[in-house]
VEXDREN-2710 file (C-alpha; in Angstrom, 1 decimal):
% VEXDREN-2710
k/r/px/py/pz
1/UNK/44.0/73.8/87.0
2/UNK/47.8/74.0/88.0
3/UNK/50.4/73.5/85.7
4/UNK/53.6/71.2/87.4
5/UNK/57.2/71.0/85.9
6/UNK/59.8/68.7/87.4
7/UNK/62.9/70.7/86.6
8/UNK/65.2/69.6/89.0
9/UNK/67.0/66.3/86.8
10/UNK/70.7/67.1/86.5
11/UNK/71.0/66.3/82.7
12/UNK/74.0/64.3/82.6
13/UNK/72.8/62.7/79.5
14/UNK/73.4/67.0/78.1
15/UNK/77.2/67.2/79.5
16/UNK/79.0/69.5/78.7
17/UNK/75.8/71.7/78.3
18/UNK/74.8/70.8/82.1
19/UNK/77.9/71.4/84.1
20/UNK/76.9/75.3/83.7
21/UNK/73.1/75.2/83.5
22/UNK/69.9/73.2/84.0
23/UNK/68.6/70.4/82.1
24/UNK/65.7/73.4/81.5
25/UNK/67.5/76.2/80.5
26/UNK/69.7/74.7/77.7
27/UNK/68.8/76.3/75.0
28/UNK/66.9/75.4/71.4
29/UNK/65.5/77.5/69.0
30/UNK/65.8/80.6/70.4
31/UNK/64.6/80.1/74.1
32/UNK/65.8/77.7/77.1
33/UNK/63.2/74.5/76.9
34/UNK/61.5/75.5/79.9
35/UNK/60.6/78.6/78.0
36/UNK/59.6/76.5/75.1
37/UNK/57.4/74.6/77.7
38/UNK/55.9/78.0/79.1
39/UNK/55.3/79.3/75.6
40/UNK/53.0/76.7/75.1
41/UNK/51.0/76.4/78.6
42/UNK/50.6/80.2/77.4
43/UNK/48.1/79.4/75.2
44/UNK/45.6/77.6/77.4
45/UNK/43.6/78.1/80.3
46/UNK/46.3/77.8/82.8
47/UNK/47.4/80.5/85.2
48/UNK/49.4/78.9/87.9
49/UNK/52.8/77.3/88.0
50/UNK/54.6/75.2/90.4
51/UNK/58.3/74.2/89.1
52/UNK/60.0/71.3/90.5
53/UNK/63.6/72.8/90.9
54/UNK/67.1/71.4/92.7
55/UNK/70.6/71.6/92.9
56/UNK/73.0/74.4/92.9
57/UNK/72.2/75.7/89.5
58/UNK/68.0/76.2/90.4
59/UNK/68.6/80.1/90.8
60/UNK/68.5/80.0/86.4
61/UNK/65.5/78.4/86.4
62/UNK/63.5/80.9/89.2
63/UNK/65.3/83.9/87.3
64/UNK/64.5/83.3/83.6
65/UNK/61.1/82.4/84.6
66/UNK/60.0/85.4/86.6
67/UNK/61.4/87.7/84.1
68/UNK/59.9/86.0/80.8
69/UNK/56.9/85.3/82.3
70/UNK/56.1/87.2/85.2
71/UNK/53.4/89.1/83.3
72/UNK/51.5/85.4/82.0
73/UNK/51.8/83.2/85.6
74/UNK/51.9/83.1/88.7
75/UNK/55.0/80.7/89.8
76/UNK/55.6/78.5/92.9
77/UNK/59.0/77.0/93.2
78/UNK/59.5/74.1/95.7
79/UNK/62.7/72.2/95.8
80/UNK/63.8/68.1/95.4
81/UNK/66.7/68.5/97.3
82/UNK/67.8/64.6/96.4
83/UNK/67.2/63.3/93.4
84/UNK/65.4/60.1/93.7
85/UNK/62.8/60.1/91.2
86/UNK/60.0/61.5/88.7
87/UNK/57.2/60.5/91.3
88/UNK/59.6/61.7/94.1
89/UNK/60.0/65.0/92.5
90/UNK/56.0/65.5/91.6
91/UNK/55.4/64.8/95.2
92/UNK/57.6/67.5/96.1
93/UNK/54.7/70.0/94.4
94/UNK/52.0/68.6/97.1
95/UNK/51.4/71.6/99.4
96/UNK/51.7/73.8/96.4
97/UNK/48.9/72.1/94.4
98/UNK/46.6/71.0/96.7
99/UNK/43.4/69.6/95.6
100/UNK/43.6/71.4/92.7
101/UNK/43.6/69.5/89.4
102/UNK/47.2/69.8/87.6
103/UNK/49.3/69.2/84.4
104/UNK/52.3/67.5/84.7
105/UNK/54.8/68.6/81.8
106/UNK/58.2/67.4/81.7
107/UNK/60.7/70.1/82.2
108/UNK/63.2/67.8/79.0
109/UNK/60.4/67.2/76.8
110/UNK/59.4/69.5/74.0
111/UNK/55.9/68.4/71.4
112/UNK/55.4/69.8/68.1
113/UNK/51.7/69.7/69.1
114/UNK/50.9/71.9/72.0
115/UNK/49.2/72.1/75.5
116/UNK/46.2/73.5/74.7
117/UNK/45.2/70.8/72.1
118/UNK/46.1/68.0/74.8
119/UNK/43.6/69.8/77.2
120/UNK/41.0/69.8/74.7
121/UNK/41.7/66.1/74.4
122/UNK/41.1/65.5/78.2
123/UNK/37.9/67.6/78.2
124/UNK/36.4/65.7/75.4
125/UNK/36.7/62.4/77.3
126/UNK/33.5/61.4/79.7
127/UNK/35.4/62.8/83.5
128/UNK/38.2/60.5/83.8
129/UNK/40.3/61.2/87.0
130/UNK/43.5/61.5/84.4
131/UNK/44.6/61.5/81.1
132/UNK/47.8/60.0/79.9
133/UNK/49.5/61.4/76.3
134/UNK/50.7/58.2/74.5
135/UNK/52.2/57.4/71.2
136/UNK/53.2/54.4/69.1
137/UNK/56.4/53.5/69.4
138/UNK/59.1/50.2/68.1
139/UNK/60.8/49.8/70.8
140/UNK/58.3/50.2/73.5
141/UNK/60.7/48.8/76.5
142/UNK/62.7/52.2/76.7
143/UNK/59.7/54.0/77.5
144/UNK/57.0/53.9/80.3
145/UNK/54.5/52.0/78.6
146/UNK/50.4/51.8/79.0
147/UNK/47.9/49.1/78.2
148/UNK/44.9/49.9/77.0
149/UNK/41.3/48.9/76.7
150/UNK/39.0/48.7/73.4
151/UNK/37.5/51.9/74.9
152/UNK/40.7/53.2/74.5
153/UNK/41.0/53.3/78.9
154/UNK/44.2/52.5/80.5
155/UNK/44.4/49.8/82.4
156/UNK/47.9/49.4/83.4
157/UNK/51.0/51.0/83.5
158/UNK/54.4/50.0/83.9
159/UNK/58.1/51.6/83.3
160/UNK/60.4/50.3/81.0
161/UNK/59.6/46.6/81.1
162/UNK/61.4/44.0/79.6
163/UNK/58.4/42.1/78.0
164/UNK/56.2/45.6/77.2
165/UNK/52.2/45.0/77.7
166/UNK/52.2/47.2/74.3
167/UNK/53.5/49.6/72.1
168/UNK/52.2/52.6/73.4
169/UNK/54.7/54.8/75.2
170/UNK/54.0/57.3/77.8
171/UNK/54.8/60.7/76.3
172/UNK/55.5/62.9/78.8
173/UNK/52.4/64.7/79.6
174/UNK/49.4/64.2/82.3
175/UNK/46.3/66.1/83.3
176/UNK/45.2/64.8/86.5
177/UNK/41.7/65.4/87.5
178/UNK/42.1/63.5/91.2
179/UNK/45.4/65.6/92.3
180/UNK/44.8/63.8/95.9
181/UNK/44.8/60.7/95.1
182/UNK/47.9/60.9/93.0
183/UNK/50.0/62.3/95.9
184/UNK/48.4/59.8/98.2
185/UNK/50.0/57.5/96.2
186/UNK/53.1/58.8/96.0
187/UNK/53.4/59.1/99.6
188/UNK/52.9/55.8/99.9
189/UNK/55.7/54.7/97.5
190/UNK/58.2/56.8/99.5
191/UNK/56.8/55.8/103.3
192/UNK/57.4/52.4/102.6
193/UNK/60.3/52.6/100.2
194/UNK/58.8/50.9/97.2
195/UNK/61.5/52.0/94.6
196/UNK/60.7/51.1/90.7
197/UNK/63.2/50.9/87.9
198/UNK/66.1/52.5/88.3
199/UNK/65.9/52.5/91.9
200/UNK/64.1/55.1/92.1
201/UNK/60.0/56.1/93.1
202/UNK/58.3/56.2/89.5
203/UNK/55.5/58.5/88.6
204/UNK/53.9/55.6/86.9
205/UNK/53.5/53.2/89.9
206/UNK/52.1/56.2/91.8
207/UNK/49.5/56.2/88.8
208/UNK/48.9/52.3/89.0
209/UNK/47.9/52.0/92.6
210/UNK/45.6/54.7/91.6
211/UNK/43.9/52.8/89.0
212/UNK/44.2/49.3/91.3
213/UNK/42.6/51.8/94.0
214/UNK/39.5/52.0/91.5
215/UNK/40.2/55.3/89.6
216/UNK/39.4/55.7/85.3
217/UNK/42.4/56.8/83.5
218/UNK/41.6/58.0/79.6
219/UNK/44.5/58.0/76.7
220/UNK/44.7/60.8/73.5
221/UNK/47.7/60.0/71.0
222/UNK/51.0/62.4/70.6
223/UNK/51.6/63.3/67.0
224/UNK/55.7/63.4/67.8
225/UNK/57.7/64.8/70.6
226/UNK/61.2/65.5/71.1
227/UNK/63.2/64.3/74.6
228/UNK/65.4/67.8/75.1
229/UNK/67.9/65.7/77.3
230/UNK/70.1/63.9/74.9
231/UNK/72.3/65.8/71.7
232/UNK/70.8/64.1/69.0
233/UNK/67.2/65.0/69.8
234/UNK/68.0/68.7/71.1
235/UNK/69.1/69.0/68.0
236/UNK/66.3/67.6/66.0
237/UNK/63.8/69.7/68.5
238/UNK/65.8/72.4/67.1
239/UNK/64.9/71.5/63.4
240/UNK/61.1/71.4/64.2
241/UNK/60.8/74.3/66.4
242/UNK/62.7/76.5/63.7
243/UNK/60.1/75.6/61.0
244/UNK/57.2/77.7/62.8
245/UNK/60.0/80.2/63.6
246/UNK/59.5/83.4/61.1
247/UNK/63.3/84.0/59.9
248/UNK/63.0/86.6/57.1
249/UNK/65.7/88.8/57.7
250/UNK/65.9/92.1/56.7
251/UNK/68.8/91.8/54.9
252/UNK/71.9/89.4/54.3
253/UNK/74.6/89.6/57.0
254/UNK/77.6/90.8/55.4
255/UNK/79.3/88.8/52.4
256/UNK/77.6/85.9/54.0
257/UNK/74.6/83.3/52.6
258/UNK/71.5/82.4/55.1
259/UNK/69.1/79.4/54.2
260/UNK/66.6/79.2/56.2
261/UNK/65.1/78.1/59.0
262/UNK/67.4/80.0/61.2
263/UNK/67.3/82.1/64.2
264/UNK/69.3/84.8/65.2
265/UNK/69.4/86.3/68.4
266/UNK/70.1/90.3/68.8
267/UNK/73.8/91.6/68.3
268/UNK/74.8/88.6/66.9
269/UNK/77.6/89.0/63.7
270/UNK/78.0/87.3/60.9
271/UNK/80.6/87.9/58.3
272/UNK/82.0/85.7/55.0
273/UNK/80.1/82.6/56.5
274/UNK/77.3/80.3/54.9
275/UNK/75.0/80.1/58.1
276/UNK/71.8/77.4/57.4
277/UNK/69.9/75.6/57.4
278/UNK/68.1/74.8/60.9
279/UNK/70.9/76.9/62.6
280/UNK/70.1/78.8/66.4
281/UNK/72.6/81.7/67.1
282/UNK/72.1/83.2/70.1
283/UNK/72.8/86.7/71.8
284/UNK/76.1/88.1/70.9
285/UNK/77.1/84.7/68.9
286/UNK/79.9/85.6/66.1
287/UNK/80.5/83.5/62.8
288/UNK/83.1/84.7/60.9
289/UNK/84.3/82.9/57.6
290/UNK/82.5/80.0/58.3
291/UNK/80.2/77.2/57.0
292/UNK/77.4/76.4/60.0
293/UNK/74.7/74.3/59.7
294/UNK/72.1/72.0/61.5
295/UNK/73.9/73.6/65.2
296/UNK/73.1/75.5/68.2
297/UNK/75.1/78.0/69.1
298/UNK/75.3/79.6/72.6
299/UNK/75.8/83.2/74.0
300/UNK/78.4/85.4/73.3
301/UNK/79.8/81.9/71.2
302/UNK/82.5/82.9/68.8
303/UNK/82.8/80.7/65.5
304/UNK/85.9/81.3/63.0
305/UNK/87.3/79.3/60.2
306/UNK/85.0/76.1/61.0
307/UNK/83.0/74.0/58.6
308/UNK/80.8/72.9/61.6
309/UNK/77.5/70.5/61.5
310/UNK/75.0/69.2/63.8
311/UNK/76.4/70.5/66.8
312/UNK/76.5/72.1/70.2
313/UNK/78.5/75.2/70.9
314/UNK/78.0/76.7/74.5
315/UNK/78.4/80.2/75.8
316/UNK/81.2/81.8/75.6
317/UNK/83.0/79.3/73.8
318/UNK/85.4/79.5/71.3
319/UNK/85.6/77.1/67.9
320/UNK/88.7/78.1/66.0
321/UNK/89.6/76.3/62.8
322/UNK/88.6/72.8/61.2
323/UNK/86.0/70.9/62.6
324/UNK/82.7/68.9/61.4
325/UNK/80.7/67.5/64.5
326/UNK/81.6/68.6/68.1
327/UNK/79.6/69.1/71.5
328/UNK/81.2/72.0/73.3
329/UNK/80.7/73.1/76.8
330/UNK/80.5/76.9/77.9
331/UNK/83.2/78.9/78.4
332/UNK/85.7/76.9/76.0
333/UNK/87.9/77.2/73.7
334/UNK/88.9/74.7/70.9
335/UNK/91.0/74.9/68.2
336/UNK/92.1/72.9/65.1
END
């Protein structure tokens, strides 16, 4: 089994963040999500990756990945080269997959549960030609959405309707036995232009002229996962990932407070600041007299004199003064 990450969505839902890096490489807890992501296919059976990369910014993704994990996978890296779609962009990982059975993993979505306990999900089902993750949700019509059977089978699909067939959202990850007929459908979509919400070719109508073409999709349930491609739920990815995150340090940075969970990166310095709780500072980051908590802070960041609170700082930026909730682009500088 392959593993297939569409990586190639511009983020503009994560501007500033995106203007200087993939939707996949902004980084929580520590790690860009796509490392997250790869962290966790790690653990299970899978050896093989195709990633689903585009635009000018791609080179991130293929770098990062072959250096963090050239030792764990074996990557393929096709491009979308427009941006027309989450079936359009799985399509584009065809020739690269094969017949082979695959995972799709979103390249923006992060779960507190991992991979190799969704796998074990699919495997304990009786040969279905897919499984679907879903998860009860309130408002169901923001989400692609699935209906089920009372043998817990899915027997429809549809993305973001207005009257939803349930409350069960699609969560974000697919194993999918019958690779073949999946791109067969897709194929189809694009060939004869059948564009979905948004105007654009959906990965769930691909799946729904597979089941109308006769094929068994089974369900398993998503404890909670976390959509990397908005602020307010990086952030609260953050807060969950740092939990399993071991952040003993050795000893207190100087004149300064740490509550944990927090994660440090190497060189980074903090001085006369109260840093914590749920707090990411990466490489080279600097707080100085500061109070920082609930925040992500980027590379090489330097924080001084700020009272700062759930928020994003890029790399290389520059916070100077009195603030208390800010989303800050790399390479900035602001000042109060």
């Amino acid at each position: 089994m392959q593993a297939v990450i569409p990586a190639a969505g511009q983020g503009t839902r994560l501007y500033p963040q995106t203007h200087t890096k993939p939707k996949a490489m902004v980084r929580v807890a520590g790690r860009p999500v796509v490392g997250h992501i790869l962290s966790s296919l790690a653990e299970t059976r899978i050896d093989d990756v195709v990633l689903v990369v585009g635009g000018p910014m791609q080179d991130q993704i293929v770098e990062y990945t072959q250096t963090a994990f050239e030792d764990r996978f074996t990557f393929q890296y096709v491009e979308q080269r427009n941006a027309e779609g989450l079936g359009h962009s799985v399509l584009q990982a065809a020739e690269a997959v094969g017949e082979e059975p695959m995972l799709i993993a979103l390249g923006d979505m992060l779960f507190e549960n991992g991979y190799k306990m969704f796998l074990e999900e699919h495997d304990d089902l009786h040969d279905p030609d897919a499984t679907i993750g879903v998860k009860r949700v309130d408002e169901p019509r923001h989400y692609g959405v699935v209906e089920l059977s009372d043998d817990n089978r899915i027997t429809g699909l549809v993305e973001k309707p207005e009257d939803p067939p349930s409350n069960y959202a699609i969560s974000g990850v697919y194993i999918i036995e019958n690779s073949r007929k999946l791109f067969r459908s897709l194929r189809q979509l694009v060939e004869r232009d059948l564009r979905g919400a948004g105007n654009e070719y959906q990965l769930t109508d691909g799946l729904q002229r597979m089941i109308d073409d006769g094929a068994v999709f089974g369900a398993f349930e998503v404890e909670d996962w976390y959509d990397c491609g908005r602020p307010e739920t990086l952030l609260e990815a953050n807060r969950v990932l740092l939990r399993h995150i071991d952040s003993d340090l050795a000893e207190e940075p100087d004149g300064s407070v740490v509550i944990p969970p927090v994660d440090f990166g190497s060189d980074v310095t903090v001085s006369g600041s109260v840093v914590g709780p749920n707090v990411s500072l990466d490489d080279g980051a600097t707080v100085v007299d500061s109070i920082v908590s609930e925040t992500i802070v980027g590379q090489e960041a330097r924080i001084e004199g700020v009272n700062l609170e759930e928020s994003i700082v890029g790399d290389n930026a520059h916070v100077l003064g009195e603030a208390n909730e800010l989303n800050i682009g790399d390479n900035s500088t602001i000042s109060f």
